[in-house]
N, C-alpha and C positions, 0 to 999 in steps of 0.2 A: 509624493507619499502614496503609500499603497494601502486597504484596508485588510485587515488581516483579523482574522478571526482565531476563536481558540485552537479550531481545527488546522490553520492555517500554524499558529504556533507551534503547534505541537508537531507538525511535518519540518518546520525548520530547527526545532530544536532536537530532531530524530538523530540525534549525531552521538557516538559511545561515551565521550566527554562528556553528556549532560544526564542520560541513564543511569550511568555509574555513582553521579554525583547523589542521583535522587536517590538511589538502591541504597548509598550509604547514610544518609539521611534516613531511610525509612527503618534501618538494620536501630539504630541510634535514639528512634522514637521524637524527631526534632522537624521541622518544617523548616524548607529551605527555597529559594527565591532566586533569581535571576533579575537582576534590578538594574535601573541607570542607564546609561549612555549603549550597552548592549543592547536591550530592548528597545529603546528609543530608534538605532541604526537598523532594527529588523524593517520597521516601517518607513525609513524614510530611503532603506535599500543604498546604505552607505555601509562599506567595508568595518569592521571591526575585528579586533582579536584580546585586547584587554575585557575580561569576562567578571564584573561583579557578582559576588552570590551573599546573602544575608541569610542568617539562620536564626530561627526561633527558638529562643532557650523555651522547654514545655513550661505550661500554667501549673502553678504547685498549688496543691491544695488548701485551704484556708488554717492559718496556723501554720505551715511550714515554709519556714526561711531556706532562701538558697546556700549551698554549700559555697561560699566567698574562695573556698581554697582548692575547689577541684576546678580543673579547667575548662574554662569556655566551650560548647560544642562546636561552637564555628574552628577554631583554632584544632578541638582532636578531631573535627571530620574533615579539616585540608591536612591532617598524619595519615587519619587513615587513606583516602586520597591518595598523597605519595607514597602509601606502601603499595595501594594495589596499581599504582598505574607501572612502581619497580624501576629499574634501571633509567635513567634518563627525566626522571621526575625529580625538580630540589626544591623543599620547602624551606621556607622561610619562616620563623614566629615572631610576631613584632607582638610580646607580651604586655606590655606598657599600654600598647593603645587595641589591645583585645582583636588582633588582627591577625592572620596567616597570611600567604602566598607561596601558592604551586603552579611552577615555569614548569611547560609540559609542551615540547614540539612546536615551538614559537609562538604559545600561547602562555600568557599570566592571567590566573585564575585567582583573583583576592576574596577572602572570607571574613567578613567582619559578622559581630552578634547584633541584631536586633536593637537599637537602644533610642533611650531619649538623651536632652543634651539640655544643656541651662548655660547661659553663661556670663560673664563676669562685662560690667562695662570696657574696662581699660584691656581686655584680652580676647583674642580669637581663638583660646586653647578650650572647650565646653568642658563640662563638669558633666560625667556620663552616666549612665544607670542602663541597667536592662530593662527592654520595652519589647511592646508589641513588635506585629508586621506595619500597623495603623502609624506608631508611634514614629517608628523608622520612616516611612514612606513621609511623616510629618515633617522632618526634620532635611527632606530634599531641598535641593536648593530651586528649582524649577520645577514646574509641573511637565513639561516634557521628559524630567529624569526621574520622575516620583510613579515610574512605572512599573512592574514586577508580575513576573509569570514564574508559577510554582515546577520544583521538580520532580515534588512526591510523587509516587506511582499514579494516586488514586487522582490528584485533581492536576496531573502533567500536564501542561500546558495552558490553563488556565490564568486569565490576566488580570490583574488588580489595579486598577484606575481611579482612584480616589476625588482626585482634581481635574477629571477630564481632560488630561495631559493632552489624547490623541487630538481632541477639538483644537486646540491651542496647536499642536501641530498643524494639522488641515489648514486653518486660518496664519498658520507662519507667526506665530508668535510667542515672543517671551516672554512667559508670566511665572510670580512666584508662589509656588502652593498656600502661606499664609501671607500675612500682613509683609510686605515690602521692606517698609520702612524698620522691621524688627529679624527679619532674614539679613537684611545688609551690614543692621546696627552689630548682628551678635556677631557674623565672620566678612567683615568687609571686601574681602578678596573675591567674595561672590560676587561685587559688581563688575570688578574684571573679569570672571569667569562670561556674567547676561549680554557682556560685549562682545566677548570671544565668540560665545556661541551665536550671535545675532551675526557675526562677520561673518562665520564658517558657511554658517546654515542658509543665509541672507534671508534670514528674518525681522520682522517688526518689534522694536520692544513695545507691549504692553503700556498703556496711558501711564496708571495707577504704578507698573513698577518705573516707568521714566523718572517719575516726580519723586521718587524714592529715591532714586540715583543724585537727583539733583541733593536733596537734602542732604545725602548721610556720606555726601565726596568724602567728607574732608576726614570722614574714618578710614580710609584708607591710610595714614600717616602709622597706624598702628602695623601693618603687614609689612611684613621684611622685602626687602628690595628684591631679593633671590624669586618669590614669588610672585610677586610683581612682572619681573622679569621674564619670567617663563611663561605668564600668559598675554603679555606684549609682544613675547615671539611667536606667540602660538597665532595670534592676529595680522602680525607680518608678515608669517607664511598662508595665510589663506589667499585664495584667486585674487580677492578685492579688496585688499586692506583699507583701503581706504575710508570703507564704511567705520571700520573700526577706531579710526582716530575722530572722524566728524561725530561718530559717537561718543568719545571719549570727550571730545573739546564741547559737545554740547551738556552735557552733565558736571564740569568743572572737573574733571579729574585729568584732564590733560595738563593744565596750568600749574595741579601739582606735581603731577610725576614727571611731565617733559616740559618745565616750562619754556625754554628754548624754543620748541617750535609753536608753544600757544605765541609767544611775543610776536610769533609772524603775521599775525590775522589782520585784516584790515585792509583801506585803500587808503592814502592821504593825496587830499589836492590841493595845489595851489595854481594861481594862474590860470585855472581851466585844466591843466597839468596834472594825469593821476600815475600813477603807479600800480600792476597788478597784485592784486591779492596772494601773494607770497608763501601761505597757508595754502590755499586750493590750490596751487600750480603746483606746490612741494607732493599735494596728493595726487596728481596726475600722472606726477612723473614717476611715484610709485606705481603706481597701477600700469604705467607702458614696464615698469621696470619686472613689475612681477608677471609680466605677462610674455614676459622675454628670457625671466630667468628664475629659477628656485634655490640660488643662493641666498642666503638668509641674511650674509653680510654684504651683500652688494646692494640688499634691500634698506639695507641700515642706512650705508653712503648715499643713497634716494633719497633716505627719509630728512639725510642731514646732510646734502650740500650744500643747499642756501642758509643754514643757520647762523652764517655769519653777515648776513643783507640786515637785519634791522639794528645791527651796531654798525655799521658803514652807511647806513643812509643818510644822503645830504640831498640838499636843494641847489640845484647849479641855472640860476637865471636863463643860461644861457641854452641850456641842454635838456630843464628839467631833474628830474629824482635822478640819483648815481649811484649805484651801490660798488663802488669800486674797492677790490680788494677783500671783498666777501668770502672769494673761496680761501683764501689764504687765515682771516679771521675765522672764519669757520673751521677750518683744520686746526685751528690751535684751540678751538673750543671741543674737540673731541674727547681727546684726552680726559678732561676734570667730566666730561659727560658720563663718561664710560667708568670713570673711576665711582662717581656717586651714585650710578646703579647699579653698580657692582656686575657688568659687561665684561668679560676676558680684555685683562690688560696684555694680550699679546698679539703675537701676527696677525691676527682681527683686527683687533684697534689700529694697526699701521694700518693696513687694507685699507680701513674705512676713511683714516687721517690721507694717504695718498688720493685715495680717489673722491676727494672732497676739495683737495689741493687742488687735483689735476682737471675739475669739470669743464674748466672752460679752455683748453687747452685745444680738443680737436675744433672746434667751434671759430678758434682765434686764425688757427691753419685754414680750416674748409672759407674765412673771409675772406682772405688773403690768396695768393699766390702758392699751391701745394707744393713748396719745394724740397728735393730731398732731405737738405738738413734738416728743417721745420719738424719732419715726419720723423727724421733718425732720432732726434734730440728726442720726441717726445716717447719712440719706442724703447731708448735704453731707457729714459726713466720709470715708463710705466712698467716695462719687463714683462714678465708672466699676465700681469695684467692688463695686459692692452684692447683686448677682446674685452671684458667687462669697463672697462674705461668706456669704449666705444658705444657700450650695449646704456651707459648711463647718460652719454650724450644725448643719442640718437632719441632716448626717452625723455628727454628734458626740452625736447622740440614740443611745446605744446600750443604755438600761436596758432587763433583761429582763420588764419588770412591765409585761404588755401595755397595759392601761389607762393606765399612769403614761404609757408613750410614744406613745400619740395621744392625751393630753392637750395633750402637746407639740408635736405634729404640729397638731393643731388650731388650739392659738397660732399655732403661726409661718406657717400661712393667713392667719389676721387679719393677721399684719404684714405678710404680701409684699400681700393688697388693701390695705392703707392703703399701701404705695411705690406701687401702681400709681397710686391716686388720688392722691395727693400728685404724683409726678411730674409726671404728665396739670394738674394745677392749679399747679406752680410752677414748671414748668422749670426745676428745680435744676442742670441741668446747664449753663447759660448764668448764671448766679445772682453776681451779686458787690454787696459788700457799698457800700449807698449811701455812706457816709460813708469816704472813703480816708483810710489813712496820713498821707499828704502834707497835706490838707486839718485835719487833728489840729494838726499842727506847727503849719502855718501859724494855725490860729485861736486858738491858746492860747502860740505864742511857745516852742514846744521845740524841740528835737533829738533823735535816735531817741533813745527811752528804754523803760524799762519799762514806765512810765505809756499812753505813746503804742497798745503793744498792748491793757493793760489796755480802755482805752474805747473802742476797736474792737472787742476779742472783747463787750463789754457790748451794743455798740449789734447787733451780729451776733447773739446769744445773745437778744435781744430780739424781733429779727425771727421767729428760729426758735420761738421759744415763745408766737407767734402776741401780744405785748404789744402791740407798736406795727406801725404798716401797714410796707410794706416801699419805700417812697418816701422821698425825699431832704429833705422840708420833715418831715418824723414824724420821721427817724433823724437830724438836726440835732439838734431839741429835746430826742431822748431826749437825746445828746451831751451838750447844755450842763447837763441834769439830773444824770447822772452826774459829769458833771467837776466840780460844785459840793460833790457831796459827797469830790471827795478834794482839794476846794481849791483847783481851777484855774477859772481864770479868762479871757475871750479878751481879748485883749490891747487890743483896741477897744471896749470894751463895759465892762461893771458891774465899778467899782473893787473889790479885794482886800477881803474881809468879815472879823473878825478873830474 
């Protein structure tokens, strides 16, 4: 964080964008503000380009009520705005909730009015009135965002700090401008927001707001999943997520929104016999996995390919804890995952379902003997994906027995050179299978059936295990071989054998 003074504001906010803003404002007789997450990013010298600004409806004098039917100044000073900034500027009026926005050369510029807010126990929707600058800045959800520097000519650049936001910065922490317990109760979604920001930022949450989190979890049940969701991903995508779910699971709001992976927590032992903590290893392997890649949905398959280990877990006398068949359980727990948080039920969701299937897949090769088919098999099925398959393994190496894990590092060398070679020699990626479907029917007299994929996957399964050549007179014969032995016959050729 850097300290910055008003003077220092005022040279960074020297930009025509922000002059104009105040010029119209002052034309208008109204006080206007640079509030939020843009101020906050001056000092902590992180990128921004979404630009809040709050406008002060003026003080009317005693006895006179505001005109209810003329329009909000914030709303006609983002008109006037897109008239003078002219071609290339599109405003938007969200009249309902007393908002504008003006998209200007890849910036969004939102105006809302000044207000206070009340609201309803069973609802996050407030009940608004026009207020101060005090009132507004009241009504932040942190004191790091309850910050604001003026536009108007006379006091440009000038900062407004109510709640010592900046100390709370300095100190790395998240705190809420009033009472906790009563910010979280009226829009619960701001506890998701104290965790997102505490992951991004890698800051502290505050004592007084933790204990708030604990208590008022379970208001979260009210915020719709869409929202929910969006600042789940906004936590996924930061450096470290990880912070972001041990924060989640310590406040109780993991266990509602993903119970799935709270069920993972714990050790169980018997025999002297434990098991690891299934929970922190899932977060590790996040953290190698985000540290390797900015895919959002490869971050997801981190997050959930062991979530099918505490429904597979047994106790085997002989062997100790088993989680056999996890990734496979786990892949069919995707699905109804993705559907109750309302996740894209499309090529995502395969994504995620495949590379959840397939975790243990390079792991089982790099044990074993790397041989070609092992590696064909596991490249046509992965496809496109092979390269993040790989990137999810290689991050799921989390033993701390140095040697044991570049043993493993080692392997899975060997296996990414044999995709290279293999690729380079079969162009797997244009690859289809000589013998079709249709050509099945046709030579033996069916209709889709069972059978029909049966000696497809045979004559495919063949090719890949280097049996027979991968042309159309070799994957025939296998054909007729195979179909003999479950009894079929083509319907032009060698009578029914009993």
């Amino acid at each position: 964080m850097r300290n910055l003074g008003n003077q220092d504001l005022s040279r960074l906010l020297d930009k025509s964008i922000f002059h104009e803003i105040g010029e119209l404002a002052d034309e208008m007789g109204v006080e206007c503000y640079v509030v939020g997450g843009y101020v906050r990013d001056l000092f902590l010298e992180r990128p921004s380009v979404d630009i809040d600004c709050v406008v002060v409806r003026p003080t009317l004098a005693p006895g006179c009520g505001a005109d209810k039917s003329a329009e909000h100044p914030g709303i006609a000073l983002a008109r006037r705005l897109g008239s003078k900034l002219g071609r290339g500027a599109n405003v938007s009026v969200f009249r309902n909730f007393g908002t504008a926005q003006v998209k200007w050369r890849g910036q969004e510029i939102e105006f809302v009015g000044a207000r206070r807010e009340s609201y309803q126990r069973d609802s996050r929707k407030p009940v608004v009135e026009d207020g101060t600058l005090a009132d507004d800045l009241d009504r932040r959800d942190f004191t790091i965002n309850a910050l604001a520097v003026c536009l108007n000519k006379e006091h440009f650049g000038e900062l407004t700090d109510r709640f010592d936001g900046l100390l709370d910065m300095q100190d790395g922490l998240i705190a809420t401008p009033l009472d906790p317990d009563v910010t979280f109760s009226d829009d619960p979604l701001r506890m998701m927001r104290c965790i997102r920001f505490a992951t991004q930022l890698r800051f502290q949450i505050e004592d007084e707001t933790q204990e708030a989190l604990c208590r008022n979890a379970g208001r979260i049940e009210i915020i719709s999943q869409e929202r929910i969701i969006d600042e789940l991903n906004k936590i996924m995508m930061s450096p470290v997520p990880s912070i972001g779910f041990i924060e989640l699971e310590r406040c109780g709001l993991l266990e509602i929104i993903l119970p799935e992976l709270a069920a993972m927590r714990g050790v169980e032992s018997r025999n002297e016999r434990t098991h690891k903590d299934n929970f922190y290893h899932t977060l590790e392997v996040l953290d190698n996995t985000a540290r390797k890649s900015d895919n959002l949905w490869l971050r997801w398959a981190a997050l959930l390919h062991d979530i099918g280990k505490p429904k597979s877990k047994r106790w085997n006398p002989s062997v100790g804890w088993t989680f056999h068949n996890h990734n496979f359980i786990g892949m069919k727990m995707v699905r109804p995952l993705f559907r109750r948080m309302k996740l894209p039920m499309d090529e995502r969701m395969h994504y995620v379902e495949k590379l959840v299937a397939m975790h243990m897949r390079p792991q089982a090769i790099a044990d074993d003997e790397v041989t070609d088919s092992a590696v064909r098999r596991m490249l046509f099925e992965a496809g496109e994906d092979i390269d993040d398959l790989m990137i999810l393994c290689e991050a799921d190496i989390t033993s701390r027995n140095v040697q044991k894990k570049q043993r493993f590092l080692d392997n899975f060398r060997l296996v990414r050179e044999k995709i290279v070679d293999l690729q380079a020699r079969d162009n797997y990626r244009t690859w289809r299978n000589p013998v079709s479907g249709e050509e099945i029917m046709e030579t033996f007299g069916l209709g889709p059936c069972r059978e029909v994929g049966l000696l497809k996957q045979a004559v495919k399964d063949a090719i890949w295990e280097s049996k027979i050549a991968g042309d159309h007179d070799s994957a025939f014969e296998y054909l007729l071989a195979e179909a003999a032995r479950m009894d079929l016959y083509p319907v032009t050729g060698t009578a029914r054998k009993d």
